[in-house]
Residue frames as a rotation matrix with the C-alpha (Angstrom) as fourth column:
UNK 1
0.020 -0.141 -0.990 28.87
0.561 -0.818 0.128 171.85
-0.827 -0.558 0.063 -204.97
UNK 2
0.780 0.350 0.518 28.19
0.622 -0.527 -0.579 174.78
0.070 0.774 -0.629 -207.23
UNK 3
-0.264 -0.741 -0.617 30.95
0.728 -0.573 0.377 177.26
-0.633 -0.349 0.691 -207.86
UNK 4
0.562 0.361 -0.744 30.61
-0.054 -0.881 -0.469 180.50
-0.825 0.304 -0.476 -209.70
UNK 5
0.209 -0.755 0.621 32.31
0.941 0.328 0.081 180.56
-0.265 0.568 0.780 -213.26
UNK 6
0.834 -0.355 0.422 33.25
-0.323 -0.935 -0.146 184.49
0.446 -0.014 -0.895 -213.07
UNK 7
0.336 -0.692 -0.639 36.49
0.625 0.671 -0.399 183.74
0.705 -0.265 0.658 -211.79
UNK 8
-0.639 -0.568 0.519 36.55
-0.173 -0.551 -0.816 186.71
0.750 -0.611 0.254 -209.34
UNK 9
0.257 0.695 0.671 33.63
-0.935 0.003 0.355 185.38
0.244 -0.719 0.651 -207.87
UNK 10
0.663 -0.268 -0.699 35.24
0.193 0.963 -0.186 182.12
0.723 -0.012 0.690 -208.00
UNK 11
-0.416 -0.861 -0.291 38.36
0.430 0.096 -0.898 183.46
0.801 -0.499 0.331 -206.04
UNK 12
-0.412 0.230 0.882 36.50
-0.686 -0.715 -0.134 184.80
0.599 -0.660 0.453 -203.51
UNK 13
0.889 0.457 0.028 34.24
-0.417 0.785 0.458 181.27
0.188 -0.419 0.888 -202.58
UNK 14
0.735 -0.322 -0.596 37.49
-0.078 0.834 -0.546 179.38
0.673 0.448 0.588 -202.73
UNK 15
-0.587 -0.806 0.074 40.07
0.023 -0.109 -0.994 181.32
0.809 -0.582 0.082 -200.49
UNK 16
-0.267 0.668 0.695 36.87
-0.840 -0.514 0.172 181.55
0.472 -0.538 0.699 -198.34
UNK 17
0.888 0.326 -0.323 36.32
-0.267 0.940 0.214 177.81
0.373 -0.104 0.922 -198.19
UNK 18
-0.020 -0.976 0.215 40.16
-0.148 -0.210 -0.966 177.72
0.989 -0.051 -0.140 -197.69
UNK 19
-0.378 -0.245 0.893 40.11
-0.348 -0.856 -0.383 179.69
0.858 -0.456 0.239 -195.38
UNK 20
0.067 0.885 0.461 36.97
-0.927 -0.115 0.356 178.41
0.369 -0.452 0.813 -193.53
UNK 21
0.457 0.626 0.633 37.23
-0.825 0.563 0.039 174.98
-0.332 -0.540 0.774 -193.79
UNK 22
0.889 -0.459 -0.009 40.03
0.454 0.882 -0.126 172.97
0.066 0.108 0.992 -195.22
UNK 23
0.644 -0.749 -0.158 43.67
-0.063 -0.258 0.964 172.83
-0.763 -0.611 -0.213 -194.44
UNK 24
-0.310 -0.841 0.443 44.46
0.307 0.352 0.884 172.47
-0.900 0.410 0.149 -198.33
UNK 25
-0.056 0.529 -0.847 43.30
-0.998 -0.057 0.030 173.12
-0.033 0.847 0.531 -201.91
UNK 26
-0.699 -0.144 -0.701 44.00
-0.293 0.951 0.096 169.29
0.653 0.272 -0.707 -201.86
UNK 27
-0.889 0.457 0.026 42.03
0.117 0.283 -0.952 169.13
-0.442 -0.844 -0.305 -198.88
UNK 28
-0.316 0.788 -0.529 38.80
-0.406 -0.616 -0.675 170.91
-0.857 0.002 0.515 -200.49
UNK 29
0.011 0.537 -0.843 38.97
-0.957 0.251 0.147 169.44
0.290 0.805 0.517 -204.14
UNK 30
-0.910 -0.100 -0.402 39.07
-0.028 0.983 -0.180 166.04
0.414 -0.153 -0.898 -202.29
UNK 31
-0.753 0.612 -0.242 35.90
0.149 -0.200 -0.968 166.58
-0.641 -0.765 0.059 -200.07
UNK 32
0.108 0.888 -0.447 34.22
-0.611 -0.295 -0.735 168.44
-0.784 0.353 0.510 -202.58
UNK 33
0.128 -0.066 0.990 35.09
0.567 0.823 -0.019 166.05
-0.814 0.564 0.142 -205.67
UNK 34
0.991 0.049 -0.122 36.29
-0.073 -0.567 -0.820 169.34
-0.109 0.822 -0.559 -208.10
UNK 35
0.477 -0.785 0.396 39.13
0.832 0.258 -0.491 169.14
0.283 0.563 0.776 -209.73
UNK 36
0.315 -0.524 -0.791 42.20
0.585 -0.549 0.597 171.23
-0.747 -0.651 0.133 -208.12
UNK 37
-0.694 -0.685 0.220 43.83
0.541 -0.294 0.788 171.79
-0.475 0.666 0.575 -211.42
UNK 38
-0.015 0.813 0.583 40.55
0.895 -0.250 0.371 173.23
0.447 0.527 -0.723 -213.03
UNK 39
0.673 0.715 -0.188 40.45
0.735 -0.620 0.273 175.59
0.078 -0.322 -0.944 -210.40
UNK 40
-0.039 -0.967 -0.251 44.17
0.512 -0.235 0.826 176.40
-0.858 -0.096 0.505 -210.36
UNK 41
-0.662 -0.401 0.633 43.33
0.735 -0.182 0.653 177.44
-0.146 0.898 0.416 -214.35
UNK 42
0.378 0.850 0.368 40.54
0.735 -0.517 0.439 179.30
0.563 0.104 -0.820 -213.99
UNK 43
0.797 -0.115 -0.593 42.30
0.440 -0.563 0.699 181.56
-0.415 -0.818 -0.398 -211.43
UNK 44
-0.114 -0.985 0.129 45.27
0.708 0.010 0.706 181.60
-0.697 0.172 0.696 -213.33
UNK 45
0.115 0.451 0.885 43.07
0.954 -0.298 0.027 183.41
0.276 0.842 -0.464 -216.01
UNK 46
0.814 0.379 0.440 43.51
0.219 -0.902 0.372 186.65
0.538 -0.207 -0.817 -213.36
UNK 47
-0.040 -0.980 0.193 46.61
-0.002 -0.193 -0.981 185.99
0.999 -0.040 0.006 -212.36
UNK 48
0.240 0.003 0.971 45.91
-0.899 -0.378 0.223 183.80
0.368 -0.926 -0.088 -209.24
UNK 49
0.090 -0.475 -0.875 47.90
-0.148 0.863 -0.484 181.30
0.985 0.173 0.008 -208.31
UNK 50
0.824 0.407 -0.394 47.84
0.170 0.485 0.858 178.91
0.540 -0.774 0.330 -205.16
UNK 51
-0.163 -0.966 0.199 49.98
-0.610 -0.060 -0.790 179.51
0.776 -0.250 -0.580 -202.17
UNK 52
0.001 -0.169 -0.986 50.50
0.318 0.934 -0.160 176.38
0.948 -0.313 0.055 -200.06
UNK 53
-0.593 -0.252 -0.765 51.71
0.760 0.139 -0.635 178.06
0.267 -0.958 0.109 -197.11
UNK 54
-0.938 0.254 0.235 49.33
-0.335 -0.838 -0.430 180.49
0.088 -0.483 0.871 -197.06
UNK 55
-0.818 0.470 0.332 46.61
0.511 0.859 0.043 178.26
-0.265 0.205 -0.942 -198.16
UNK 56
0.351 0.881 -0.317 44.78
0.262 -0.417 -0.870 180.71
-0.899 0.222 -0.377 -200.49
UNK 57
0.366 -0.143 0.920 44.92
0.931 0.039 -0.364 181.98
0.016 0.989 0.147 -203.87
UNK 58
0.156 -0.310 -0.938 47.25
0.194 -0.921 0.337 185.27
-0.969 -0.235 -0.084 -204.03
């Protein structure tokens, strides 16, 4: 899977995939084979961090 490395275009594919189709970030970077924590830093770079119970990046 390709992701975008802008990281606002990143948070957009991701809470979208979320959203769309897995019940986890754990869910998604299993499935898709990307590393959770990569994307956790790369978001973090804008000051977005994961929220479990919402299951999206806020």
């Amino acid at each position: 899977m390709f992701l975008p490395k802008d990281p606002v275009m990143l948070l957009s594919v991701i809470n979208t995939y979320l959203r769309d189709y897995h019940s986890s970030l754990e869910d998604f970077s299993l499935e898709t084979n990307l590393s959770a924590e990569e994307i956790i830093r790369q978001l973090a770079i804008i000051d977005y961090h994961y929220d479990p119970e919402q299951n999206q990046f806020i």
